[in-house]
matplotlib code that plots the C-alpha trace (Angstrom):
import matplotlib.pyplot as plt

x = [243.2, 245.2, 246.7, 244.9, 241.3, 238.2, 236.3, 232.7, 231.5, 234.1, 232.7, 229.5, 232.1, 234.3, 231.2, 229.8, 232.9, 233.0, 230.0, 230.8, 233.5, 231.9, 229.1, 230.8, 234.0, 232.9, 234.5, 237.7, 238.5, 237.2, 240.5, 241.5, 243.4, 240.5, 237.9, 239.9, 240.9, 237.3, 236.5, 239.1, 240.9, 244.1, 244.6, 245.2, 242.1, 240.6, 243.3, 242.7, 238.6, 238.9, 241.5, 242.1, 240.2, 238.3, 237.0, 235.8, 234.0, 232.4, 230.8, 229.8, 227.7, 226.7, 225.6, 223.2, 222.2, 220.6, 218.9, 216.9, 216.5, 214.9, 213.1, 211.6, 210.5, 208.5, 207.0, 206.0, 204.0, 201.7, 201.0, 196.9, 196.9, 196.5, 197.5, 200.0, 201.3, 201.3, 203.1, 205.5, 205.4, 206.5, 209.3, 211.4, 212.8, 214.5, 216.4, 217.9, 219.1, 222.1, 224.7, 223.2, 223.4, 227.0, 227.9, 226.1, 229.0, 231.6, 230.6, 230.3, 234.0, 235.6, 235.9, 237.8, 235.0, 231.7, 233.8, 233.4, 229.8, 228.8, 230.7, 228.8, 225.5, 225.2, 223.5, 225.1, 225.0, 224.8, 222.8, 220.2, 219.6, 218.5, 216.3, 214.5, 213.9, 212.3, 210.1, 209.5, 208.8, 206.1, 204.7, 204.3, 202.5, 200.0, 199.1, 198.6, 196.5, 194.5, 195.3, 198.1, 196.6, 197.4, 199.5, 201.3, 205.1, 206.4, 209.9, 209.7, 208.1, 210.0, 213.2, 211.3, 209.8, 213.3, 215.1, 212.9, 213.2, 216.6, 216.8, 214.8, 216.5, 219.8, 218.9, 221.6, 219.7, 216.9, 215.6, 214.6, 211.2, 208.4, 205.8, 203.2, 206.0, 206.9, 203.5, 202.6, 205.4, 204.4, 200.8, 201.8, 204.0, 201.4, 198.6, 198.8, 199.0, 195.9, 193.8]
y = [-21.1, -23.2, -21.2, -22.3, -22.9, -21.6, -19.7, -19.6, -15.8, -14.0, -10.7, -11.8, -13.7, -10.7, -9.0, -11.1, -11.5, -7.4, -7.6, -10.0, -8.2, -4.7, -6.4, -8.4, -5.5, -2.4, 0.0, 0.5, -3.5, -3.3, -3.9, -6.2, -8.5, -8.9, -9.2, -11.9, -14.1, -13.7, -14.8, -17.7, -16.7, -15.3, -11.1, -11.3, -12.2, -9.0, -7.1, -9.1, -7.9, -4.6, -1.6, -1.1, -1.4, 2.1, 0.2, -2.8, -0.8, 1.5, -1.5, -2.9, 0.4, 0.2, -3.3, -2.0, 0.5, -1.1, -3.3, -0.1, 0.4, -3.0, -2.1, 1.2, -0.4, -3.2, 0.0, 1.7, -1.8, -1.1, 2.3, 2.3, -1.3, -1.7, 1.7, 4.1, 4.0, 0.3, -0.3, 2.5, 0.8, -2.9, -1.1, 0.3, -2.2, -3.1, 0.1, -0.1, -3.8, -4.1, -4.1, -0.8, 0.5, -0.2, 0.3, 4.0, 4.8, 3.5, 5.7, 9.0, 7.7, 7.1, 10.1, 8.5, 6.5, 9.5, 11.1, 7.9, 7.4, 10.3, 10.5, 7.6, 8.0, 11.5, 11.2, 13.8, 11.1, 8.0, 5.1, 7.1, 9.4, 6.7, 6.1, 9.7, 9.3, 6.0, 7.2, 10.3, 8.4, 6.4, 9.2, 11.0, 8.2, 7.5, 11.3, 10.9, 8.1, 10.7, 8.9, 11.5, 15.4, 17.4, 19.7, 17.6, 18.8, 15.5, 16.5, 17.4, 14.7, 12.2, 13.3, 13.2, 9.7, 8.4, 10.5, 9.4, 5.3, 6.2, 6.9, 4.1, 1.4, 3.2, 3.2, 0.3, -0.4, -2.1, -4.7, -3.1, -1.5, -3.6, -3.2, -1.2, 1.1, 1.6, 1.4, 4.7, 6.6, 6.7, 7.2, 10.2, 11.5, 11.1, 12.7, 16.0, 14.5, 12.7, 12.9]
z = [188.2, 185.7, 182.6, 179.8, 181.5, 179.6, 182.1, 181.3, 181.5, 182.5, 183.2, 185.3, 187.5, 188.0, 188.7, 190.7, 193.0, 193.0, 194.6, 197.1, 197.8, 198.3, 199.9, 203.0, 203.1, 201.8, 199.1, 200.6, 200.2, 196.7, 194.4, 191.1, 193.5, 196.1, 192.8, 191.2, 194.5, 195.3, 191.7, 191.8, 188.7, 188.0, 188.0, 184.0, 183.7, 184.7, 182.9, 179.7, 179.8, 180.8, 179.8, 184.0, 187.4, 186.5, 183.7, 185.1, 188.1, 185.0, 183.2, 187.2, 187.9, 183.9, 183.9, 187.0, 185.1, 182.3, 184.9, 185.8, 182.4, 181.7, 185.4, 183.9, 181.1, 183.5, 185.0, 182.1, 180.9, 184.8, 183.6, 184.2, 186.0, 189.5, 191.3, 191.1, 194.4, 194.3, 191.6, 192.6, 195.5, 194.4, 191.8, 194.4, 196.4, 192.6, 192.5, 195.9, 196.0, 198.3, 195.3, 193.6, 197.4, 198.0, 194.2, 194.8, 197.9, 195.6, 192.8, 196.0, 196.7, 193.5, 191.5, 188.1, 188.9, 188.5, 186.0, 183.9, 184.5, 184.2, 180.9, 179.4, 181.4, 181.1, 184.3, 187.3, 190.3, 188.6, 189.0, 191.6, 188.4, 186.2, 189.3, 189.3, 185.2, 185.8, 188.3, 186.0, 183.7, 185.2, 186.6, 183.4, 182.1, 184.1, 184.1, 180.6, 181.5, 183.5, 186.3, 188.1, 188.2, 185.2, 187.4, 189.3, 189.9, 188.8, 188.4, 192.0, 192.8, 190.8, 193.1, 196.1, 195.8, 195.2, 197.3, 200.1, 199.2, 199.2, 202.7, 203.8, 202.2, 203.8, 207.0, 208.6, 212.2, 210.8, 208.4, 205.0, 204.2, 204.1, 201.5, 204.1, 204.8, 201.1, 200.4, 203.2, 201.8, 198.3, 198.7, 201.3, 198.7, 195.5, 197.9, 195.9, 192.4, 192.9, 190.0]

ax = plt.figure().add_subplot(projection="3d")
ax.plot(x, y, z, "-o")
ax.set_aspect("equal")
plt.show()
């Protein structure tokens, strides 16, 4: 790119070529020079938004995790419409996008990486704990709501749920998880909270 070119939004187009990037080569491919050449722009420019590549990967994971965030909060708002394990249901396939999955194995493999998240997350595997609060969260509410048991062992189930998505969405030798099969797990899951 020319010296001197305004580049609309810098940051979403760096983070939009990391993405590409750990998408189509994995973690291990995942460096400033790969980001910027995939981004078209020179390797200053990456330099001249973020204090060093640690940095840059930081606000990636962070920007993902204030998508949850904003996801959580679109939960929260169903809390005592439709059902629980529906709406559970329809939330998860947000949390495990393809990015968030291959952003959560470069978090695993990156330790500057964790150390830096979890410094301004607070959150001990971040990005799949911001997961477990939402689904906590929801949970919680629609107990409130009367609508979950009054005993229910939501912060065992919280985990669990998640946990189990997890896994599904993982899973490499097959499509992802269609709604039924989201739909089964959930509902097998939230069997003993019934209220």
């Amino acid at each position: 790119m020319p010296t001197g070119v305004a580049i609309r939004d810098p940051r979403g187009q760096l983070f939009d070529a990391a993405e590409r990037v750990l998408l189509r080569d994995g973690p291990a491919a995942l460096t400033s020079r790969a980001v910027t050449a995939e981004a078209g722009v020179a390797k200053g420019v990456l330099h001249r938004h973020f204090a060093d590549f640690d940095a840059f990967l930081a606000e990636l994971a962070l920007d993902h995790v204030a998508r949850i965030e904003a996801q959580a909060q679109a939960l929260l708002a169903a809390a005592g419409t439709g059902t629980v394990a529906g709406n559970l249901a329809a939330a998860l396939p947000g949390l495990f996008t393809p990015p968030v999955l291959a952003l959560g194995r470069l978090v695993i493999a990156r330790d500057e990486l964790r150390t830096r998240l979890r410094a301004a997350t607070g959150s001990r595997i971040p990005l799949l704990s911001e997961s477990v609060a939402l689904a906590r969260r929801y949970l919680e509410a629609e107990r409130d709501l009367g609508r979950i048991a009054p005993g229910a062992d939501i912060p065992t189930l919280a985990p669990m749920l998640v946990s189990t998505a997890h896994l599904l969405f993982t899973d490499t030798d097959g499509p992802p998880p269609d709604a039924p099969a989201l739909a089964r797990v959930v509902s097998a899951a939230l069997a003993s909270a019934s209220a």
